[in-house]
N, C-alpha and C positions, 0 to 999 in steps of 0.2 A: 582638549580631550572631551568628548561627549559624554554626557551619561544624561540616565534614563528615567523623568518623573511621568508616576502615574497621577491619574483624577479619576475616579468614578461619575456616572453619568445616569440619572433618573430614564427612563424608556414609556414611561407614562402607557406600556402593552408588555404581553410576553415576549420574552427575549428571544424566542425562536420567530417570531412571526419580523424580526428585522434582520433577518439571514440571507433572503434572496438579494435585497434593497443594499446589505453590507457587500456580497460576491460583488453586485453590481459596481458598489463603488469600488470594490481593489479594480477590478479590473480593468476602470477608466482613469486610477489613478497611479496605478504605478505598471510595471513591465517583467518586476517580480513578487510574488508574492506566492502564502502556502496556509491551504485553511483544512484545519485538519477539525474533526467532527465528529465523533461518537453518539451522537441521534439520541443521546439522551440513555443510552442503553443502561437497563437498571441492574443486570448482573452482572458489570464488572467492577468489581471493588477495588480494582487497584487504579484506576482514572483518576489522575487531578481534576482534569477541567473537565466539563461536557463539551465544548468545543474552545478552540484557540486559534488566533490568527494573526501572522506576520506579515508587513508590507513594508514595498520598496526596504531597503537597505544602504547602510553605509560601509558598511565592510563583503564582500566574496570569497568565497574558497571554491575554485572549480577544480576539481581532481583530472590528471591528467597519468598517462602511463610514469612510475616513478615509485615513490613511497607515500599514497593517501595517507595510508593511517599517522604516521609520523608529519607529514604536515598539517593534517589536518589537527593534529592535537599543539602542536606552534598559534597555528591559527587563535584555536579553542582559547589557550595558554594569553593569548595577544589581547582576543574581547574578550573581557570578561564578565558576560552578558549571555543573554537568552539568545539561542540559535537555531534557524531550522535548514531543514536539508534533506538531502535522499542518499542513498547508496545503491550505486547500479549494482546487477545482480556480476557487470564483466569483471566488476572488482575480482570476482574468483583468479581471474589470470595473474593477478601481484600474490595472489594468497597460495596457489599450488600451482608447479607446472601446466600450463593449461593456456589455450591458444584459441581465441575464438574466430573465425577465418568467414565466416557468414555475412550478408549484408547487412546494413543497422540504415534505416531510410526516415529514422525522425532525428537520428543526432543528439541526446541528450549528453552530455559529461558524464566520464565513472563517478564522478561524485561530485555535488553542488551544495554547500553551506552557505548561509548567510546570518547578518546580525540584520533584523530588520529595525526599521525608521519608525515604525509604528508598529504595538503591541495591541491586541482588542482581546478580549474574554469576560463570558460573563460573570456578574459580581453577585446575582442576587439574577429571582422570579425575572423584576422589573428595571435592572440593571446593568450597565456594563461598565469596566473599565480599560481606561486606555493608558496605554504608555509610551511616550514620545522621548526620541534624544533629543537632547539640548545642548548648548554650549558653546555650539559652532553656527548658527543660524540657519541648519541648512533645511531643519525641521519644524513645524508647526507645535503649536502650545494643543497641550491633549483636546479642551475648548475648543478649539480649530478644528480639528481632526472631527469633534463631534457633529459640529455644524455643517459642515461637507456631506459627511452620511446621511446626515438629517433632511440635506436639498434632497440627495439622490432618492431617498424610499418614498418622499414626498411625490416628486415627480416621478415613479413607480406607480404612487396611489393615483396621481390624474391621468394615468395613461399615455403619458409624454414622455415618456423614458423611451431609447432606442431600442427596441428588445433586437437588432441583428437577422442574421439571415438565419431561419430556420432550417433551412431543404439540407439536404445532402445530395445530389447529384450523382448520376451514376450508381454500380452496383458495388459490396463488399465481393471480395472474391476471396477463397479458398485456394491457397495456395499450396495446401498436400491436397491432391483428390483420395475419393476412397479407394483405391486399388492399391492405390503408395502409401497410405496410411495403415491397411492392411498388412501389407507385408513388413513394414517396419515396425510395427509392436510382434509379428510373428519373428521377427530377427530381436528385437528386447528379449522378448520371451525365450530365448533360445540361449542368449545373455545366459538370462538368473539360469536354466535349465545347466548351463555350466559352471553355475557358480559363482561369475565375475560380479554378479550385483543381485540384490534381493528382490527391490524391489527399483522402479524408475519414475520419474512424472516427467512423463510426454506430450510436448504442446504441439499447436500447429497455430500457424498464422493467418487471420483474417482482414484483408488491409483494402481502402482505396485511393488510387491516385491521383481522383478530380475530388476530394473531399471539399466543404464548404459549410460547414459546419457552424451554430456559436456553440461556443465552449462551455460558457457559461449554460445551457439551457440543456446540452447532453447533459452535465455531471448532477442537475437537477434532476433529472428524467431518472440517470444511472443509477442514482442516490435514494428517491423515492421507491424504487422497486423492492428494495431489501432494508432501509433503514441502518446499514450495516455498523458496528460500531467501531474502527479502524480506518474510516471515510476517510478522503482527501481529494482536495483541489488545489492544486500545483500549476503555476506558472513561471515560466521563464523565457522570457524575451518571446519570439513566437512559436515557442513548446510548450505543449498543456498535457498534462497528466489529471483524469478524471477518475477518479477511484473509488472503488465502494468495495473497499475488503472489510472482511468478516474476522481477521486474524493479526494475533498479535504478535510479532516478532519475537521483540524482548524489552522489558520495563527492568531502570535503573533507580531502587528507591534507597536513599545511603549506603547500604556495604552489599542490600538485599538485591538478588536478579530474578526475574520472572520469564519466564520463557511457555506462551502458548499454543501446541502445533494444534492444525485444524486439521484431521483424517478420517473422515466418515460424513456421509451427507444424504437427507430422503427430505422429499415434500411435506409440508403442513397438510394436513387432513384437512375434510370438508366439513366437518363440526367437531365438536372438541374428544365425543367419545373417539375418532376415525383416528383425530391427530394422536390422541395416547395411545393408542396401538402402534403409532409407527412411530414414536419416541421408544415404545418398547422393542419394538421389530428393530428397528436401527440399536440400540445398545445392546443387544445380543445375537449381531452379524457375526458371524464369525470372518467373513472378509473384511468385513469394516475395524473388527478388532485387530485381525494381523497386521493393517497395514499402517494401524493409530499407534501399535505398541512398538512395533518399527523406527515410528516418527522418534517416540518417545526414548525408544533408547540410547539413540543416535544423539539425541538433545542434553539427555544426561550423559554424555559423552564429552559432546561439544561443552556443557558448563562445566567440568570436572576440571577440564583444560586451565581455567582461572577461578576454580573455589577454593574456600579453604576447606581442608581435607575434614571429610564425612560431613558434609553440608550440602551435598546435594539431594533435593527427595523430589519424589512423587507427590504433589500434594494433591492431585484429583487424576484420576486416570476414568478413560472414559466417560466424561464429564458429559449430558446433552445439553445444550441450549438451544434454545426457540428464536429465529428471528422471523419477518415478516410472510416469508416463503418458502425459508426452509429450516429443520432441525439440523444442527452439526455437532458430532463430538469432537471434543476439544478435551486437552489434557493438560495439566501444570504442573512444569517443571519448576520446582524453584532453587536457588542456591545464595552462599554469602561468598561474596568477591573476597579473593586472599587479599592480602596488603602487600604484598609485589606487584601487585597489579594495578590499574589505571581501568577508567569507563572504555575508551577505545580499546585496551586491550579485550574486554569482556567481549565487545561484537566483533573485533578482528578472529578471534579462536573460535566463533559460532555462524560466521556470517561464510558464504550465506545457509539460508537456513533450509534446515533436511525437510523440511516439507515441501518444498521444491525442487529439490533434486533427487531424492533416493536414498538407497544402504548397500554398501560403502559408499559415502558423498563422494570421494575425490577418482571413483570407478564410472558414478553417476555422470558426474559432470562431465570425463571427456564424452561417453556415450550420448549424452544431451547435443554434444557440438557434433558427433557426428550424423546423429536422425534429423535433429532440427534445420529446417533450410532456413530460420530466420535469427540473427543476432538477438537476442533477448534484451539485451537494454537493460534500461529501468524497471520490464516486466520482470517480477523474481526478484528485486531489490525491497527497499524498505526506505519508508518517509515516515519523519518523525521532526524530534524537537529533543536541544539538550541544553539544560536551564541553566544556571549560574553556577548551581553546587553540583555539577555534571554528571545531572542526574538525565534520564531519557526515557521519552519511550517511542517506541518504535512498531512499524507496521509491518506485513505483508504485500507488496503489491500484487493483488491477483484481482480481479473481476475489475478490471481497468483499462481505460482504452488510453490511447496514445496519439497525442496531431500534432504535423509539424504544420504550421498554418502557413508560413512561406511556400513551403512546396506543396501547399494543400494534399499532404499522405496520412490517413485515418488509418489505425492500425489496435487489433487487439489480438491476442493469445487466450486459444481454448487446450486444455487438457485435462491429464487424470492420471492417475499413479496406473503405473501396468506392471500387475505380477503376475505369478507365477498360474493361478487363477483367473486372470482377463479373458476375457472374448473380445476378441478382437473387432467386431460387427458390433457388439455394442458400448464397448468404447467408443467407437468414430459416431455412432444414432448419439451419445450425451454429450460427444464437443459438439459436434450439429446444435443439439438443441442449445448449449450453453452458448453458442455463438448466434443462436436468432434471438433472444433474447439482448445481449449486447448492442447488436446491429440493429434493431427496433429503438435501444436507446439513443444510438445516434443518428438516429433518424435516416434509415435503410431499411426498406421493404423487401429486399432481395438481395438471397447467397446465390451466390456461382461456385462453379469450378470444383 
C-alpha cells in the first residue's frame, strides 16, 4: 500500500515567480493533473492554501451514469488521502428527473477524482512542499520531483523551453445568433411572467472546430486578466479545462459549510474616486440586489437540507469585492453539517449550485435543457480538492473555456441571469462583450454568427 511523505524545498525567489516554469512541468510530465490557484487573494479568509497542485495519480474515479455520489464516497472511503476532481454540472440528471438530450463536443466524465502521485503547495514566501507516494516504487522521492522542476523553470529562464503553438486558427462562432437569443429570453421572460420560475441564467455557446491552441498559455492569458480567486487548470488525458472563476461553490471546514453565491457585477473605475462610486452604485441596484437575495435564499434552502437545525445564517449579504476588473457582490451562507450526514451528502443536497441555474432550481434546469442548444458539461460544475479529514473546497466553473485537443474543439459559455426585469438587446450586447474578452484569451481575434 502507498502512502504519502512530504519534504519542503528552499526556492531561493518568490514562490509565485515558479508558477509558470511549475504548469510547465505538469504538463510535460504527466497526462493528469489539477492546479488550482487563488492569486493570492487577500479577502478570502476561509483559503487554506494560496495555491495547490496534484499530478499524475495512482488511483481514478470517473463518474459514469449510475450512483456518483455513493461510489464516489467507496472510492473516498478506499484512499484515504488528498483528492481532486470536478463535478460536471450533468450530474443534475442522477440528482432530479432531468434529461440532458443536447450535444456535449469535448467529452468530459460526470465526474473525475483522483489521488494524485505528486502533491506541490507553498510552505512559506520562499518555499514549497512536496508530497510524493511511496512504497510501491512507482513514485519519485519528493527530491526528485524537485530537481525535475528545477530543469524545467531553468530551461524556461534560457529560453529553451518549447513554449507550443500559439495561433488559434479559424474563427469562434456563436452559435445562438441575435434574433434566436432574443426571442428565447422573451419566452424566459414569459416563464417567470407565469410564474414557473423567478428568475434563469441563460448561456449560449461559443466554440471552434479547427482549434490549435497551447493550453498552457490560454489559462495564463485567461488567468492574468482578472486574477480571480477560484482559478484552475485541469487536465485530463487530451481535455483541458482553463478557468478563472471568481466564485465559490462550497468550503468544508469540520462540521462548518460555507457557501459563496456570486450575483451582481460592474467595472473598476478609472481612478479610485470613479471606482467608489460604482462599488456604491452596484450595492445599491436594486436589480443586482433582487437577483443576489434570490441566489441567497435558494442557498439557505439548499444547506438547510443537511444543517443541524437553526445553523444556518447569513453571515454577509451583499458583500462587494474588488478584483482586477471588476466589483462583484457576493453573499455568505454558512451552516453546521448535522451528524446524519457525510461531506458528499452536503454537495449532493446543493449541487448544483443556484447561481447557475435559477428559482425554483429543479423548474430552472429543465428550462435550461430546453433554450440551451449546447450540453453544459463541466461548464456550471465545480473543481476543487477533498483532504484526508473530508474536508473541501470547491469552485464555480464559470469564465472558462473548454478544448478537447483530439478533436481540436475550443469551446466556452457566455450568459446572465434573466428576470423578470431583463432587456433582452442588452443581455445579448454583455454575452458579446463577455465572450470577446474570452476569445482574445484564447487567442481569437473574431466572433461570428
Amino acid at each position: 500500500m502507498a502512502f504519502r511523505i512530504f519534504d519542503s524545498f528552499r526556492i531561493g525567489r518568490p514562490v509565485s515567480d515558479i508558477l509558470p516554469g511549475l504548469l510547465a512541468w505538469a504538463d510535460r510530465s504527466a497526462d493528469t493533473f489539477a492546479f488550482l490557484n487563488s492569486n493570492d487573494y487577500m479577502h478570502d479568509r476561509y483559503s487554506r492554501f494560496p495555491w495547490i497542485f496534484g499530478v499524475g495519480y495512482d488511483a481514478e474515479y470517473k463518474g459514469a451514469p449510475g450512483n456518483v455520489f455513493r461510489e464516489l464516497r467507496e472510492f473516498s472511503n478506499e484512499h484515504k488521502d488528498w483528492l481532486f476532481g470536478f463535478f460536471s454540472y450533468e450530474l443534475k440528471n442522477q440528482l432530479e428527473r432531468l434529461n440532458s438530450s443536447n450535444p456535449d463536443h469535448i467529452g468530459m466524465p460526470l465526474c473525475h477524482f483522483f489521488r494524485p502521485g505528486i502533491m506541490i503547495y507553498p510552505a512559506g514566501e520562499y518555499e514549497i512542499m512536496i508530497g510524493t507516494l511511496a512504497g510501491d516504487g512507482s513514485w519519485p522521492e519528493p527530491s526528485g520531483v524537485f530537481a525535475d522542476i528545477s530543469g524545467v523553470i531553468q530551461q524556461r529562464a534560457k529560453g529553451s523551453f518549447n513554449k507550443g503553438t500559439n495561433a488559434a486558427p479559424g474563427k469562434m462562432v456563436n452559435r445562438v445568433g441575435r434574433e434566436r437569443y432574443i426571442s428565447n429570453v422573451k419566452d424566459i421572460k414569459a416563464h417567470i411572467q407565469a410564474g414557473d420560475i423567478y428568475e434563469m441564467n441563460y448561456c449560449i455557446e461559443f466554440y471552434s472546430e479547427k482549434a490549435s491552441a497551447d493550453p498552457l498559455q490560454v489559462y495564463q492569458r485567461l488567468n492574468d486578466i482578472s486574477l480571480p480567486p477560484f482559478s484552475c487548470f485541469y487536465r485530463l488525458g487530451d481535455k483541458y479545462l482553463m478557468s478563472a472563476s471568481p466564485e465559490r461553490f462550497m468550503k468544508k471546514s469540520g462540521s462548518r459549510i460555507i457557501s459563496q453565491p456570486v450575483k451582481g457585477t460592474c467595472p473598476r473605475g478609472r481612478d479610485p474616486l470613479h471606482d467608489s462610486l460604482l462599488r456604491e452604485k452596484l450595492y445599491h441596484d436594486p436589480k443586482e440586489r433582487s437577483e443576489n437575495v434570490m441566489i441567497v435564499d435558494l442557498v439557505r434552502n439548499d444547506l438547510s437540507r443537511t444543517a443541524l437545525k437553526g445553523s444556518v445564517k447569513v453571515e454577509e449579504l451583499f458583500g462587494i469585492y474588488s478584483f482586477r476588473q471588476l466589483h462583484h457582490m457576493i453573499s455568505t451562507v454558512t451552516s453546521t453539517l448535522g451528524s446524519d450526514y457525510d461531506f458528499l451528502d452536503a454537495i449532493r443536497h446543493a449541487f448544483p449550485m443556484g447561481s447557475m441555474t435559477g428559482a425554483p432550481k429543479y423548474s430552472a434546469m429543465g428550462l435550461i435543457d430546453h433554450y440551451e442548444d449546447t450540453m453544459r458539461g463541466l461548464y456550471s460544475g465545480s473543481v476543487g480538492y477533498i483532504s484526508p479529514e473530508k474536508d473541501f473546497d470547491l469552485n464555480v466553473v464559470i469564465r472558462s473555456i473548454l478544448y478537447n485537443k483530439k478533436n481540436s474543439y475550443l469551446s466556452f459559455m457566455a450568459g446572465s441571469a434573466i428576470t423578470a426585469g431583463s432587456d433582452p438587446e442588452k443581455e445579448y450586447g454583455e454575452c458579446l462583450l463577455k465572450a470577446k474578452a474570452m476569445a482574445e484569451s484564447a487567442g481569437f481575434a473574431e466572433l461570428t454568427g
